[in-house]
C-alpha positions in Angstrom: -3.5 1.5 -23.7 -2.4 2.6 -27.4 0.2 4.3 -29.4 -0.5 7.9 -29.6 1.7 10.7 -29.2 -1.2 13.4 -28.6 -4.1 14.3 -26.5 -3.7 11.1 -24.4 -4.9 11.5 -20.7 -3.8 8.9 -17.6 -5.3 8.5 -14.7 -3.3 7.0 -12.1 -3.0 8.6 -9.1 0.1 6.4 -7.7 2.3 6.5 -10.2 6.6 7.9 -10.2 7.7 9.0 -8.1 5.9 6.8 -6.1 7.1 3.2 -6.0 3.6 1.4 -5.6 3.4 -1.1 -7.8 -0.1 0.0 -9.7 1.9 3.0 -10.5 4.8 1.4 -11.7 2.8 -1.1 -14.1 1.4 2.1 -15.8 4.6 3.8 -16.2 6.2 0.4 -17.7 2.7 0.3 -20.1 3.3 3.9 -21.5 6.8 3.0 -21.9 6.5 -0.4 -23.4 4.0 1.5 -26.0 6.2 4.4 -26.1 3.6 7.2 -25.6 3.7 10.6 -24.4 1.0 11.6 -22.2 -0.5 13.9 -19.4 -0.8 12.3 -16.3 -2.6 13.3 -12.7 -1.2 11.6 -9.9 -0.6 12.7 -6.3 1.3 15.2 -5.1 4.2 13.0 -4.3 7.4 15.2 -3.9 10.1 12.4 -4.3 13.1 11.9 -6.6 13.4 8.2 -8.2 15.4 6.6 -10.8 12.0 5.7 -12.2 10.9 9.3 -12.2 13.9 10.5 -14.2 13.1 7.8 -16.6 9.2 7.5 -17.3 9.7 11.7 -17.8 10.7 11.8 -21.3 7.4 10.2 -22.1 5.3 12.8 -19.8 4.0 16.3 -21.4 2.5 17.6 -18.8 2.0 16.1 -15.1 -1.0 17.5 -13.0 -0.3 16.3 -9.1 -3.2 16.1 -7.0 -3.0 16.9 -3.4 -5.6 15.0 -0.5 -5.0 14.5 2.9 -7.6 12.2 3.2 -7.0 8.5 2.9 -7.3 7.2 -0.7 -10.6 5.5 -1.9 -12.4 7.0 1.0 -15.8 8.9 -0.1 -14.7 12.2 0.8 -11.5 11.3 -1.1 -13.4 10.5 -4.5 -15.4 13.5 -4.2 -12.3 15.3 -3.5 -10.3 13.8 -6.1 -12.9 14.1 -8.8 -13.4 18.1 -8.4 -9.8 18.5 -8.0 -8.9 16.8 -11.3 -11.7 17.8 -13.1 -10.4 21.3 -12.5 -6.6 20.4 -12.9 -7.4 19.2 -16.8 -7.2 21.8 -19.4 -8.3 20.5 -22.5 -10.3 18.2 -24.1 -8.0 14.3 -24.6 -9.0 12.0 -27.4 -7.9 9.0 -25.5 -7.7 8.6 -21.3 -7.1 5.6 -19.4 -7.1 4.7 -15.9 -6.0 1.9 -13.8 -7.1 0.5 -10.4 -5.9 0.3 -7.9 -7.0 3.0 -6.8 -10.3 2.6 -8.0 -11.0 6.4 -7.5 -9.2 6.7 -10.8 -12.4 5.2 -12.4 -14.3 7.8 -10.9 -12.5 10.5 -11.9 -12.2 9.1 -15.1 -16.1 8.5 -15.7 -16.9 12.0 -14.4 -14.4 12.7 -17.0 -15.9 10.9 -19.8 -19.5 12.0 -19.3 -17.8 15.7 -19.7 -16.3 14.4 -23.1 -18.2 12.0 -24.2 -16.7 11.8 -27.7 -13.2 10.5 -26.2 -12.0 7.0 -26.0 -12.0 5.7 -22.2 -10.0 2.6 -21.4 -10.0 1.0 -18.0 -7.7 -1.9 -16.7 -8.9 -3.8 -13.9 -5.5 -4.9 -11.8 -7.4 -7.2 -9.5 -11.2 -8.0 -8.5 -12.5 -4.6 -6.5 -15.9 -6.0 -5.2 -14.4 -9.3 -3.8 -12.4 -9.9 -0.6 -9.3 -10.8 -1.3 -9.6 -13.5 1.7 -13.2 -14.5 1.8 -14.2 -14.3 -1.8 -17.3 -12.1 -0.1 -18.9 -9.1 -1.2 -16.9 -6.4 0.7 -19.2 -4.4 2.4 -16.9 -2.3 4.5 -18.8 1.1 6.0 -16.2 3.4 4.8 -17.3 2.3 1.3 -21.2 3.1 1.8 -22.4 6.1 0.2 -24.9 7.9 0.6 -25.6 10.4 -1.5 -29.0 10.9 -3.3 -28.1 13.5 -5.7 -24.9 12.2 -6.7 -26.8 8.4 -7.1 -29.9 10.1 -8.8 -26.9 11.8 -11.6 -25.6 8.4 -12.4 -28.9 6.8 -12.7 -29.9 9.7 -15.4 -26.8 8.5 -17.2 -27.6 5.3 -17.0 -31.4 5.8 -18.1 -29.9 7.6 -21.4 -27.2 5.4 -21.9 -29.8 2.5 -22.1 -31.8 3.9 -24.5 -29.0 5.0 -27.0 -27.5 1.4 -26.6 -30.6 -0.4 -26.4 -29.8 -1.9 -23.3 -31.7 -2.6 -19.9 -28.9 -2.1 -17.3 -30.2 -1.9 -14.1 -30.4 1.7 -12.0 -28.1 1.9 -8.6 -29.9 2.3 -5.4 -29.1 4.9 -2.4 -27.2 4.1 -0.5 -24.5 1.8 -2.7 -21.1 0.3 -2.1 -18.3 2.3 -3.9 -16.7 -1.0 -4.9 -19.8 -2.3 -6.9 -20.3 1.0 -8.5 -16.1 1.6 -9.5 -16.8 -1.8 -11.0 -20.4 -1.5 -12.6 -20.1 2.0 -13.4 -16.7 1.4 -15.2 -18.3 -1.8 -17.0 -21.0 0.4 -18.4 -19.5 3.5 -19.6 -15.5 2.7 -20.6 -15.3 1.5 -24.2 -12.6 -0.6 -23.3 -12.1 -3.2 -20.5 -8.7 -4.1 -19.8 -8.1 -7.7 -16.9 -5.1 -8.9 -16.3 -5.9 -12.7 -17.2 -9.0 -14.7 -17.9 -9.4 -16.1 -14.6 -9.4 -12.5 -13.0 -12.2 -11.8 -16.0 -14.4 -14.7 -15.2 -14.6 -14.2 -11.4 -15.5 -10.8 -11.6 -18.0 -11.2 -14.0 -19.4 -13.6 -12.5 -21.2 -11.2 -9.7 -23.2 -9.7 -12.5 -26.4 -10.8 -14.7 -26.1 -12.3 -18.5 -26.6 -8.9 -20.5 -23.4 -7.1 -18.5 -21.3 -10.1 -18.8 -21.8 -10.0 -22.8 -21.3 -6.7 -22.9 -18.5 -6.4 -21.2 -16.8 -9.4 -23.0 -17.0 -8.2 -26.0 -15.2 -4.7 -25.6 -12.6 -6.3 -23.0 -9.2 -8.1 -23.7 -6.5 -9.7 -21.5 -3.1 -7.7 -21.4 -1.1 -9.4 -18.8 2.1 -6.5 -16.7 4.2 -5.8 -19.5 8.1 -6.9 -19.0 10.4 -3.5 -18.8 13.2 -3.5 -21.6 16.1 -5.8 -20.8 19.2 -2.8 -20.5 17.0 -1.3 -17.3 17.9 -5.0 -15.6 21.7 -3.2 -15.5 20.3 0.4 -14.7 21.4 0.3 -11.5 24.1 -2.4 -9.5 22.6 -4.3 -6.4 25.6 -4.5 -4.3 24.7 -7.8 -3.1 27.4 -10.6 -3.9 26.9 -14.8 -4.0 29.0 -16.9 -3.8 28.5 -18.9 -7.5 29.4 -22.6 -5.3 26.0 -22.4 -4.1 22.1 -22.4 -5.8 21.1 -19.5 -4.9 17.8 -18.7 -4.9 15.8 -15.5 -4.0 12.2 -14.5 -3.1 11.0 -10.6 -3.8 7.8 -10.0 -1.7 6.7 -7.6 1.0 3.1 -8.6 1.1 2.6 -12.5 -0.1 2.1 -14.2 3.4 5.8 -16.0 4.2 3.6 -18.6 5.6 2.9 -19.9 1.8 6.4 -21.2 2.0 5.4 -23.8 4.4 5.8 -26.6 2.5 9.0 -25.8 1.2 10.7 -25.4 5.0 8.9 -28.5 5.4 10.4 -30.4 2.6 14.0 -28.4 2.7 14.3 -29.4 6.6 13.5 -33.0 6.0 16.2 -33.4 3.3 19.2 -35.3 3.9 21.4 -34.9 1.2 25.6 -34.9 1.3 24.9 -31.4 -0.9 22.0 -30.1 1.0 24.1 -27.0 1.7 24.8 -25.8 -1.6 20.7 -24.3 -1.4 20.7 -20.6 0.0 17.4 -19.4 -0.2 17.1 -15.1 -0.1 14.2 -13.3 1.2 13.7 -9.7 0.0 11.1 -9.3 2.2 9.7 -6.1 5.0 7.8 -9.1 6.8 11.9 -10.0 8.3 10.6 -10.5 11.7 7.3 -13.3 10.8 10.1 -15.0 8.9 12.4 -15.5 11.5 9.6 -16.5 13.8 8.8 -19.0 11.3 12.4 -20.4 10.3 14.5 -19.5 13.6 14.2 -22.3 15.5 14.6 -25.0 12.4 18.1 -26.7 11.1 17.7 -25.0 8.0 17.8 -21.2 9.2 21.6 -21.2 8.6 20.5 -21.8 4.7 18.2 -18.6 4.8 18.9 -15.3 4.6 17.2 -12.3 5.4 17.8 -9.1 3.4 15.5 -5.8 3.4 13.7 -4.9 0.5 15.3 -3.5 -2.9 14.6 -0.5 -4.7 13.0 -1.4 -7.8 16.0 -0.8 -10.4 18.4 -2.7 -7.9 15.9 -5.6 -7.6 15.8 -6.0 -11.4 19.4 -6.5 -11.5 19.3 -8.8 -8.3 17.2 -10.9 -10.5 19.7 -11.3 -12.8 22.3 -12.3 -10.5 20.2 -15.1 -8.8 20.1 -18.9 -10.2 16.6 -19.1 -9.3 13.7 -17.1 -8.5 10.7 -17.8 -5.9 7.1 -16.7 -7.0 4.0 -17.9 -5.3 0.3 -17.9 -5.8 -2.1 -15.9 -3.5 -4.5 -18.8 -1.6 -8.0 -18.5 -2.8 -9.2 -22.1 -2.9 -12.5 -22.2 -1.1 -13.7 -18.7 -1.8 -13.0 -18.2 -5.5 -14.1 -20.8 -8.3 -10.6 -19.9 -9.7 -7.6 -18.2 -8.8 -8.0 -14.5 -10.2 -4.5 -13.5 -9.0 -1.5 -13.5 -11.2 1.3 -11.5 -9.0 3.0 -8.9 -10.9 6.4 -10.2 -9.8 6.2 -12.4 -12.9 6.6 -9.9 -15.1 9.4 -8.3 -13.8 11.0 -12.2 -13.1 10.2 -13.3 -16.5 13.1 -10.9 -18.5 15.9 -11.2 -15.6 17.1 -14.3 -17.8 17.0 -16.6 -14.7 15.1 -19.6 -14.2 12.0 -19.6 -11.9 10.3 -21.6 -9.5 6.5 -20.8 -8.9 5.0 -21.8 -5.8 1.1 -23.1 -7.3 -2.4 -22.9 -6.5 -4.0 -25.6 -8.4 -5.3 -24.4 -11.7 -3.9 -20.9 -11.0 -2.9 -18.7 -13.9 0.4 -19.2 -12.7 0.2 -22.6 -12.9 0.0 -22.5 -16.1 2.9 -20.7 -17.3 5.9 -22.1 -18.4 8.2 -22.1 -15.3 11.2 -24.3 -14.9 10.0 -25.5 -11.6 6.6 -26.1 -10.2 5.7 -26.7 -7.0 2.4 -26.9 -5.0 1.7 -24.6 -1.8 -0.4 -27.5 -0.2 1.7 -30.5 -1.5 5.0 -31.4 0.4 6.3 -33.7 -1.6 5.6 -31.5 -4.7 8.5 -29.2 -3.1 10.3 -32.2 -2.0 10.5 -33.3 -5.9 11.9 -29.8 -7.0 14.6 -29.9 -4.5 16.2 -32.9 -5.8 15.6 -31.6 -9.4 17.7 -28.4 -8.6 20.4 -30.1 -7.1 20.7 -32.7 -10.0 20.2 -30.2 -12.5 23.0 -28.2 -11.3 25.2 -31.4 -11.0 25.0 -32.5 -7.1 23.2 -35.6 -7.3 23.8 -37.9 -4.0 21.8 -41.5 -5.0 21.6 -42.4 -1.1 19.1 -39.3 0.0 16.3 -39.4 1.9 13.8 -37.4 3.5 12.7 -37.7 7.3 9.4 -39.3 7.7 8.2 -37.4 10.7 8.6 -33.9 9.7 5.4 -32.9 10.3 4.6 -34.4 13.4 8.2 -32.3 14.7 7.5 -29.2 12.8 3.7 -29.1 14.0 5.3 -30.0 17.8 7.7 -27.3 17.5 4.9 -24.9 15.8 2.7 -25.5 19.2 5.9 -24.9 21.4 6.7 -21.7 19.8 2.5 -20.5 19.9 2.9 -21.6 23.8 5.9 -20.1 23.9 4.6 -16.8 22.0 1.3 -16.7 24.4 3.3 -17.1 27.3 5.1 -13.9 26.6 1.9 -11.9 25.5 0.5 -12.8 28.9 3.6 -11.7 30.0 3.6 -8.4 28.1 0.0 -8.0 28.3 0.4 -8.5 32.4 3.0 -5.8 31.8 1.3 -3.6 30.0 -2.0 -3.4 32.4 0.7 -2.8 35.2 2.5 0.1 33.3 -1.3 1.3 32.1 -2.2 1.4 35.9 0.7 3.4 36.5 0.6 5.5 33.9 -3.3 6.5 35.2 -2.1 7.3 38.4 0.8 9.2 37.4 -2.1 11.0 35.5 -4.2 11.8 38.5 -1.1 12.8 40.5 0.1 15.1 37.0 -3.5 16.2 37.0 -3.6 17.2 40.8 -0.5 19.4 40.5 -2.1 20.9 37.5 -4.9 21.8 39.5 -2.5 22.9 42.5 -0.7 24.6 39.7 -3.8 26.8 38.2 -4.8 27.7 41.9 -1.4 29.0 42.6 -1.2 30.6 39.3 -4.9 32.2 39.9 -3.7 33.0 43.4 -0.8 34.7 41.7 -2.4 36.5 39.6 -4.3 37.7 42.1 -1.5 39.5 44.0 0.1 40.8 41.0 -3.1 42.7 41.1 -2.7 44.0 44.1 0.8 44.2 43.5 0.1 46.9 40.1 -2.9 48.7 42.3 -0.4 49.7 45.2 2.0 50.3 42.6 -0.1 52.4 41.3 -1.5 54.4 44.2 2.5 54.6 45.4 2.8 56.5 42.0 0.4 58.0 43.0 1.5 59.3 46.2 4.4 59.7 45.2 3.3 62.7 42.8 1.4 63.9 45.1 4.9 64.4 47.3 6.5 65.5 44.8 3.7 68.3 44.3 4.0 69.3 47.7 7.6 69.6 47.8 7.8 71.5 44.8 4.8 74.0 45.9 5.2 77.6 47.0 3.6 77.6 50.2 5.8 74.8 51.1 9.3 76.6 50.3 7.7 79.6 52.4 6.8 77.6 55.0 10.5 76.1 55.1 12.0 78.2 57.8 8.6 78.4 60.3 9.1 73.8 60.1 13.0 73.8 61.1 12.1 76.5 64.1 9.7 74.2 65.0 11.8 71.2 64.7 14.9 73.5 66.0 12.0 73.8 69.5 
């Protein structure tokens, strides 16, 4: 993304007022660069301190409404027509970011409309790889099949090899959506944006030599950008510490809490006459796994458990915190190297305070300059940091020790609480198939009263029938009376009926 303050284009369909942080990592881009733009994002009808100030940069703002879940084929389809008709003129520069990787989509229908303007497309994180497996992801949501729409692309591929005297390969029917939001994007944007080498080389390396080259040499690492130091005191955190202790805080909602293993491990087994001084903060919507995870050890008193921050009064948290927690997504065994560099990082790195990273071996993290560095599969790497922190902030105790047999107790007490744990799913599950055989014959008795119900009701309606015929002919007789009464021959007749009646 580049300085210019017209006819610049983003794609990025989460983006403020919506928190997410693919969104947010735009916003901070266009503001780090200090650019005015259009943007199409959703619909999202929210206010947000965010919002009020990524505006100032924003000309115009075309929101996108779909029902339908994001990156689903019906949504691309839906999102492309939608913005191709929401965009008014023609934009000298557009960018788009995945996640969502629909924003590629849009943006390459977009570029093959204007061919003559500049696309760039960042990559946030590898789209064709699982996440956990390092396999191809071949979900079935993600299959399409569409002939004509395949046979378009492959047109544009046929001509764009003979312009660029290349020989990149056509794309069968039916296709995965995340090989083709990857190989489409690699082909036609004239710049690639990754987030870090690693990220760069592992998704490369799913594709032959010529595509590699090519996309090396238009692509460049730009790692989150780091929002300007005064929006750290934007907005107060109420939360107050007590400056006797370390305190130090994790920010996370999705990172696994069980990457922290080794540090229970190690700060359980500590003995130390100022063990008490650590008070480790989670930040984190996963409260419940954590406290399944930490309730039952000596430590929990040391941990506490707060909700998740909005993202102005999390900056300024940071600030107020000693240290910082940041760890590594676990990839070893399915990825040659770690392509993951969380984006917490950036947001950590200007808060002023010192940080602690939490390693996968040869990470990208691992290689930053952090004040402590710890392993997530080596105890005794976390057991190091803990008496660095406490000496470094001045409570050294020369007689400490750490319990030998941690993990033999902490596995032991693991088992319990999984025995424990299964127990009560049998328990609930034994409930549950009660309460579900209830529940079905509640139904059959609900659905024989219904039936009851509409054979009264017919039967009623029935008689109400009856009930507006005789109405009806009572009316009927009833004029007829009348008629009678009122009739001639009947007030002549009057005094001949009382001389009868008189007899």
């Amino acid at each position: 993304m580049e300085n210019n303050d017209v006819d610049y284009l983003v794609i990025s369909y989460y983006f403020p007022p919506r928190l997410e942080t693919s969104g947010l990592v735009v916003a901070r881009k266009i503001m780090e660069k200090n650019l005015n733009v259009d943007v199409i994002q959703s619909a999202y009808d929210e206010s947000s301190d965010f919002n009020e100030i990524i505006n100032k940069h924003i000309n115009n703002r075309f929101p996108i409404d779909i029902k339908t879940k994001p990156d689903y084929i019906p949504f691309i389809f839906k999102y492309i027509d939608l913005g191709l008709k929401a965009i008014k003129k023609n934009y000298k520069k557009v960018y788009s970011r995945s996640y969502i990787y629909s924003n590629h989509f849009l943006a390459l229908e977009y570029k093959f409309k204007n061919p003559n303007a500049e696309w760039t497309a960042e990559f946030s994180d590898p789209l064709l790889l699982n996440l956990y497996t390092g396999a191809i992801k071949n979900y079935p949501r993600a299959i399409l099949d569409n002939s004509d729409y395949i046979n378009k692309l492959n047109e544009k591929i046929e001509k764009f090899n003979e312009v660029s005297d290349t020989d990149f390969k056509a794309l069968d029917n039916p296709n995965n959506t995340f090989f083709m939001a990857e190989y489409l994007t690699f082909i036609f944007a004239d710049k690639i944006i990754f987030t870090n080498e690693n990220q760069r080389e592992v998704m490369l390396s799913v594709y032959d030599n010529e595509l590699r080259e090519f996309v090396m040499n238009k692509s460049k690492l730009e790692a989150h950008p780091t929002i300007d130091k005064k929006f750290y005191n934007f907005k107060d955190c109420e939360i107050r510490l007590d400056n006797n202790n370390i305190n130090i805080a994790y920010f996370g909602t999705y990172y696994y809490i069980r990457h922290f293993e080794s540090l229970f491990y190690a700060f359980e087994a500590l003995n130390h006459k100022y063990k008490d001084k650590i008070k480790l903060y989670f930040f984190t919507s996963r409260a419940e796994l954590l406290k399944v995870a930490t309730g039952s050890l000596k430590i929990s008193n040391n941990i506490i458990i707060e909700k998740p921050l909005k993202y102005f009064e999390f900056l300024n948290a940071t600030t107020k915190f000693d240290i910082l927690l940041i760890n590594d997504t676990i990839t070893k065994g399915h990825f040659k190297v770690n392509p993951y560099l969380p984006s917490k990082y950036s947001d950590y790195i200007g808060s002023g305070s010192d940080i602690w990273g939490i390693c996968e071996e040869d990470s990208i993290l691992s290689k930053k300059e952090l004040m402590y560095k710890s392993s997530m599969t080596d105890y005794q790497s976390s057991c190091d940091v803990l008496i660095d922190i406490l000496n470094d902030y001045g409570y050294e105790d020369q007689d400490y020790y750490f319990e030998d047999n941690i993990y033999e107790k902490r596995i032991n007490e693991l088992n319990w609480r999984f025995g424990f744990e299964f127990d009560e799913r049998k328990k609930y599950l034994s409930r549950y198939n009660n309460l579900k055989e209830k529940n079905m014959t509640l139904n059959g008795e609900l659905q024989t009263l219904m039936n009851k119900n509409k054979k009264l009701k017919a039967e009623n309606d029935v008689l109400r029938k009856k009930n507006k015929n005789l109405k009806k002919e009572n009316e009927t007789l009833e004029s007829k009376y009348n008629e009678i009464v009122n009739s001639n021959s009947w007030k002549i007749t009057e005094p001949l009926r009382k001389l009868k009646n008189s007899k």
